[in-house]
N, C-alpha and C positions, 0 to 999 in steps of 0.2 A: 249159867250157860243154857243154853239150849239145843235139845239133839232132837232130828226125825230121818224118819227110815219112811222111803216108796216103797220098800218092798216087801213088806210085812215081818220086817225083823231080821231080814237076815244080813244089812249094815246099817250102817248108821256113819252119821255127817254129824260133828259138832258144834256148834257156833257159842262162841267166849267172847265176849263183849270188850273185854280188858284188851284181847290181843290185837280186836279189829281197830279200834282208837281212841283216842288220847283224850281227852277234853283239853278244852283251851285253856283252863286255868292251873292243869297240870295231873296230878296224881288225883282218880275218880275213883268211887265204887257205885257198879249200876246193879239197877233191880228192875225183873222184868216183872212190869206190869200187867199185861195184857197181850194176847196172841190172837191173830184170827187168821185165815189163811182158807181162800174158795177151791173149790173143785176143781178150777182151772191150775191150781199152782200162785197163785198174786195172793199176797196178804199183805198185811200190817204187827210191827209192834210196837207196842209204848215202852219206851226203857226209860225208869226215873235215874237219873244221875247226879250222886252225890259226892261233888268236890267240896274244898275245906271252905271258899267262900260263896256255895251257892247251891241249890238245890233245882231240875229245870227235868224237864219230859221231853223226849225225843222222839216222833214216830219214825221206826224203820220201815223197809219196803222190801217186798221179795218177789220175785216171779219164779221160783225153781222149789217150791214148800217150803220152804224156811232153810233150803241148804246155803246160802249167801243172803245177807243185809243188806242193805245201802242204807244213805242217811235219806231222811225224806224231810220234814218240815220241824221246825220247833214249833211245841204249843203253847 
């Protein structure tokens, strides 16, 4: 999962990878690789996701600090 707080801690936003989607080959477990996210609020994450016949990286995308994902590109 991944959590960030704008406001110096006093909430917090969660992001679960599991709840947001599915992979196509069916039941996943992701691991967050990498995070980066600018001043402006836009980032990136690499999430490795490992279903039973394949192993692949997905960058996500944010424009809110990391309170919502999207899918962005496979690499």
């Amino acid at each position: 999962m991944f959590a960030v707080t704008t406001n110096g801690g006093k909430s917090w936003e969660v992001w679960r990878p599991n709840k947001e989607f599915i992979h196509e080959n069916g039941l996943a477990h992701f691991t967050i690789e990498r995070v980066a996210i600018d001043v402006d609020g836009t980032g990136t994450m690499d999430v490795q996701i490992h279903s039973t016949m394949m192993v692949e990286l997905k960058t996500l995308r944010t424009e809110d600090y990391g309170k919502t994902w999207q899918p962005g590109r496979l690499v």
